[in-house]
N, C-alpha and C positions, 0 to 999 in steps of 0.2 A: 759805570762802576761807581758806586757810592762813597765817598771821601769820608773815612770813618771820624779824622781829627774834627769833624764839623758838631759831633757828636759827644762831646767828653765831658760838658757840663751834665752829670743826669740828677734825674728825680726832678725832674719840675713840675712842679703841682697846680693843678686846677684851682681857682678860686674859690673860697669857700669850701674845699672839697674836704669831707671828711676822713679818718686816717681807715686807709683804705687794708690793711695788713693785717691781719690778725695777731697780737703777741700770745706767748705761751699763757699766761696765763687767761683765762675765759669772762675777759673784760669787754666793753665795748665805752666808747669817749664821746661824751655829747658836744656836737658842731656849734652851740650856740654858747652855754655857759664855760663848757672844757672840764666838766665834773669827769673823772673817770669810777664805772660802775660796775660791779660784777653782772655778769648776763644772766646768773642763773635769778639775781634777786630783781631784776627789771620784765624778765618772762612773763611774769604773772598781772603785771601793766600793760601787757600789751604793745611792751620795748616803746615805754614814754619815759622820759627825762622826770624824776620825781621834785627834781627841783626848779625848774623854768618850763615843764609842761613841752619839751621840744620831742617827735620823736626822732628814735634813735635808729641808727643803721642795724638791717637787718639783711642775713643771708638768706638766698633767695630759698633752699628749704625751710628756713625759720618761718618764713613768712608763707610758706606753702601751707605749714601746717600748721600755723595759727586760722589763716584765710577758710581753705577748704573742709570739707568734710571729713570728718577720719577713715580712713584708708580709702578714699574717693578716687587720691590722684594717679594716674597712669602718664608714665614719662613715653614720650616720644622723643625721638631724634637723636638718639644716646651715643652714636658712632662717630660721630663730626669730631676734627680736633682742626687749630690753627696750622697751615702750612709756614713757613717764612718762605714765600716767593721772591721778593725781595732782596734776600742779604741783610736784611736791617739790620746793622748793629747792637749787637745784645738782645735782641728781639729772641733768641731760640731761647737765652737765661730767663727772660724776663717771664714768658711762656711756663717756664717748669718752676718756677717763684710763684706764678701765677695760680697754677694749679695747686701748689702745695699750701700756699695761705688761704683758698675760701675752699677747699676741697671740692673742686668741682671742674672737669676739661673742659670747659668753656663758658662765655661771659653771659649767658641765659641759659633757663632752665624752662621745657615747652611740655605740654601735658593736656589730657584731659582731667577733666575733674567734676565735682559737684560744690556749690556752694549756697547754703541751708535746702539743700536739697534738689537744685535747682544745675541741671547740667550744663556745663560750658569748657570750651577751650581756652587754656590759660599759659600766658605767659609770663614769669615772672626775671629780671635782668640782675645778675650779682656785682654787689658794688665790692666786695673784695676779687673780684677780677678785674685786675687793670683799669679798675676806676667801672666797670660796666663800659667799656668803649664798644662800640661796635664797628667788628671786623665780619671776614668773609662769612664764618662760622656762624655769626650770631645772627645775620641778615639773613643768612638759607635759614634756618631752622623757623623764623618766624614769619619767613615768609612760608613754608610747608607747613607751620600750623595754621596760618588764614587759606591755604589752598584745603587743609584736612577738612576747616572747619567749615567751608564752601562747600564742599563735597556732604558731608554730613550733616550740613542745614545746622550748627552751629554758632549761638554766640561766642564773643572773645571778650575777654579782660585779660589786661594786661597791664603791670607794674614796670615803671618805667625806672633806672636810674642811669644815669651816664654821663661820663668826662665827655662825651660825641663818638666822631670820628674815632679809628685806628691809628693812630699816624702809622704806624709801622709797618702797615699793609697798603698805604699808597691809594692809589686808585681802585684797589678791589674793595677797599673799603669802602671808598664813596659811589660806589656803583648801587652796595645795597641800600641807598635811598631811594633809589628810582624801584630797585627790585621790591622793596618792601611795600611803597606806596601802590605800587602794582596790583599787590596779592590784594590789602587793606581794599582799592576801589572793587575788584573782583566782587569781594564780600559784602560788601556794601551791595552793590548792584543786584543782590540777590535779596533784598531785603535784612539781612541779619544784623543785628547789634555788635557795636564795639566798644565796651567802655574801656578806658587808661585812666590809673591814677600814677600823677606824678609824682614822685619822693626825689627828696635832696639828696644831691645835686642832676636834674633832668637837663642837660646841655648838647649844643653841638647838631652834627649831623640828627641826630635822635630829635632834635625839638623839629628840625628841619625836615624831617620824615612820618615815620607812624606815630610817633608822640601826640603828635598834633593834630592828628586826621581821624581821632575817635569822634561817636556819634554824641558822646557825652563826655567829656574833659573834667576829671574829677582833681584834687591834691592836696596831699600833708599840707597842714599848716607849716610858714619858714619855708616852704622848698625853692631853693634857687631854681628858676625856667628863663631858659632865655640862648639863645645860639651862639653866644660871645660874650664873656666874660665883662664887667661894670669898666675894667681899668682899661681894657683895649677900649671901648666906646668911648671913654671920657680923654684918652690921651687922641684918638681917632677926632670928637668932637671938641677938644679942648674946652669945654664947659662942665659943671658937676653938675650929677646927676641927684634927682631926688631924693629923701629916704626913702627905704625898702627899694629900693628897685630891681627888678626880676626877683623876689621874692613873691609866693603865692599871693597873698594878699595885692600884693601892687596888680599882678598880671588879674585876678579877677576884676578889679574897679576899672580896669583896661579894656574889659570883654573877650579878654583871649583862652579863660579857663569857665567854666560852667561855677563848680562849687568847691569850695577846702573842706574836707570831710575828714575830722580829726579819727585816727586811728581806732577808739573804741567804737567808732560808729560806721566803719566803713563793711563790716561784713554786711550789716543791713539796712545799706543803701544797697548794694552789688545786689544782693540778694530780692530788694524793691526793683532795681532794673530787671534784671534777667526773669522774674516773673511778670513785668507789665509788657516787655519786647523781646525777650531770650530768642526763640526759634521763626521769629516775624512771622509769617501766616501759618503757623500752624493751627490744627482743630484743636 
């Protein structure tokens, strides 16, 4: 039985983690400077910060249909919702909070699609759900899109964002590491492409799983990556840490990402991949 008094502090927030809520009004708040910006006048940028060049948090349709082709994408996996197996405390509120702030029953959104023309399976993860953490829900769904796209001789891209783990789901959350890595080797072994690009904030069980196990590690400029937070590591090592650290920039000079591929250019880089390796040995 779970001791709910352990519980009463809430809203603790991820580091660096941008405001994950959507308010009434159709604003979005850059993570770096704290300008707050209407959405409709940042769309046409490419949801880049017009004042310090950062980009800005994007819901995962926004970024579906920025990325993709127009009317390309075909949703899969649309039935899944979170159970609370658990009891977790507040967990069932947090769920229908959850849903009603990014309009979407759970924390990724899985599809096929085409992008400049070029077919692939995509995953894209919503950072107004609960942070993009990933629970039972979000590990099935992406791991049935690396089993669809197995099957279909499909490449994957996939966008990453996430606080990690679920806490709220316990162990069924950290199962779908293993699960997801799983499917991701599958695909791999078939020769198929996987490219990820990381956006702020990539953390957690997520950096620890398929975040990290693409054939090509793409990321925003700024994007926090890294499985533990700067202040747990510095109070864990009692020493301070570098500038930038787990910011994209630090993790490329590190060798742990490929390339930062700033927002206007990323449809064609994706686009450059999936036509040099998209379908591996096809005619």
């Amino acid at each position: 039985m779970i001791n709910k008094a352990l519980f009463k502090k809430p809203n603790n927030r991820l580091e660096g983690e941008q405001e994950a809520a959507r308010d009434a009004e159709p604003t979005v708040v850059c993570a770096e400077c704290k300008d707050t910006l209407p959405r409709a006048a940042v769309a046409g940028t490419d949801f880049v910060c017009p004042r310090c060049g950062t980009p800005l948090a994007m819901g995962a349709r926004e970024r579906i249909r920025w990325l993709t082709d127009e009317g390309s994408f075909q949703e899969t996996e649309t039935g899944h919702r979170a159970v609370d197996r658990l009891g977790f405390p507040g967990y069932a509120e947090k769920l229908v909070k959850a849903q009603r702030d990014s309009g979407e029953p759970e924390g990724v959104l899985t599809g096929l699609a085409a992008v400049d023309g070029e077919p692939c399976a995509l995953f894209v993860m919503e950072p107004y759900f609960i942070m993009g953490s990933m629970g039972a829900v979000v590990g099935e769904k992406i791991t049935r899109l690396f089993e669809l796209a197995t099957q279909e001789c499909l490449p994957v891209i996939g966008y990453t964002v996430s606080g990690g783990a679920r806490i709220q789901e316990g162990m069924f959350s950290l199962m779908q590491m293993a699960k997801t890595s799983g499917a991701v080797l599958r695909h791999s072994e078939k020769g198929l492409l996987y490219a990820a690009v990381l956006t702020h904030p990539t953390t957690g069980g997520v950096v620890a799983s398929f975040a990290m196990e693409a054939d090509v590690i793409l990321a925003e400029p700024k994007a926090q990556i890294g499985f533990t937070g700067p202040r747990v590591i510095e109070q864990t090592m009692r020493q301070k840490l570098p500038p930038g650290f787990q910011r994209s920039e630090f993790m490329l000079q590190k060798g742990f990402i490929d390339r930062i591929v700033p927002r206007n250019a990323q449809k064609k880089e994706l686009s450059m991949l999936l036509k040099l390796h998209g379908r591996g040995g096809r005619a």
